[in-house]
C-alpha positions in Angstrom: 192.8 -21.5 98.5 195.1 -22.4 101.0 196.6 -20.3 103.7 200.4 -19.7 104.2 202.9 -18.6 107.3 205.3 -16.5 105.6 208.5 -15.4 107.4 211.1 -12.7 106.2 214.6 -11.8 107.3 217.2 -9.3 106.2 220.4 -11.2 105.0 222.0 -7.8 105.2 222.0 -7.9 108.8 224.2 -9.7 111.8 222.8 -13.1 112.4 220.1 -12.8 115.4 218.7 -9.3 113.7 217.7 -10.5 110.7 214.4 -11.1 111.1 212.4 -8.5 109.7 208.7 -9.7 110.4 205.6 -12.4 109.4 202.5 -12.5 108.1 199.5 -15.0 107.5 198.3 -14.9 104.2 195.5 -16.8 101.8 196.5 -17.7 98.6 196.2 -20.4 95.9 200.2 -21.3 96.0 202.8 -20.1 97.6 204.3 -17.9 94.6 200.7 -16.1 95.2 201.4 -15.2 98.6 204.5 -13.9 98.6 202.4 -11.4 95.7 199.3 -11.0 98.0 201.7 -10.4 100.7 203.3 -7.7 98.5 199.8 -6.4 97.4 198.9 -5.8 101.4 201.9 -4.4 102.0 203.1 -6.9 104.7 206.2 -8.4 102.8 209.1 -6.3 104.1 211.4 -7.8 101.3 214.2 -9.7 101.8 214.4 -13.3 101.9 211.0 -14.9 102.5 210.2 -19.0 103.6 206.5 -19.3 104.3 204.5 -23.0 105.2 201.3 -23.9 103.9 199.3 -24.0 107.3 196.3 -26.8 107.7 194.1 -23.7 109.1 194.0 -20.6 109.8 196.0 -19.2 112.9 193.4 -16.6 114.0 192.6 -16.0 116.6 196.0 -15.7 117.4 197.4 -13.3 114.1 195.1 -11.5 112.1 195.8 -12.1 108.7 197.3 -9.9 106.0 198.9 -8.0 108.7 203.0 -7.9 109.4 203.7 -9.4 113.0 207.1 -8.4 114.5 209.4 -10.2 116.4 207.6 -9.4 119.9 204.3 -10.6 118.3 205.6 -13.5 116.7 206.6 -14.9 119.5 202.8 -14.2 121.3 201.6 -16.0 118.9 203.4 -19.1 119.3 202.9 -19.1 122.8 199.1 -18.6 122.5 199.2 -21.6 119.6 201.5 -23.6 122.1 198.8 -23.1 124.7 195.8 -23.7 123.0 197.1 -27.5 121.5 198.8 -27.9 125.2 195.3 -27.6 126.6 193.4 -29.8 123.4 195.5 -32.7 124.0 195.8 -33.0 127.8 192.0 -33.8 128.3 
């Protein structure tokens, strides 16, 4: 099992609003995560790219839960922190 980033966007709407949320997900591939995501009931639809991830990112998303915009963007400021931090020492 392998654990996946996967974004989703609306191409329906203007450019800059199509973002329609994100989720961290464990699966076996990523054909499976886009269905687990379905399964939990975090895929929103729409268009979906997703990245296998080397671990997981929790503490910093809980997984099988849809992030929005706002908490997307926690995230990657608590990720940017923590590897800011690991390789300064």
């Amino acid at each position: 099992m392998s654990w996946f980033w996967l974004s989703f966007r609306d191409p329906k709407k203007p450019s800059g609003h199509s973002f329609s949320g994100a989720c961290l997900i464990e699966a076996a591939d990523f054909q499976a995560a886009i269905q687990r995501a379905w399964d939990l009931e975090c895929n929103p639809g729409g268009e979906v790219l997703g990245i296998e991830v080397p671990e997981p990112l929790w503490p910093f998303v809980e997984p099988g839960l849809i992030c929005d915009k706002t908490e997307c963007e926690a995230v990657s400021l608590r990720i940017e922190a923590r590897y800011t931090k690991a390789t300064a020492h």
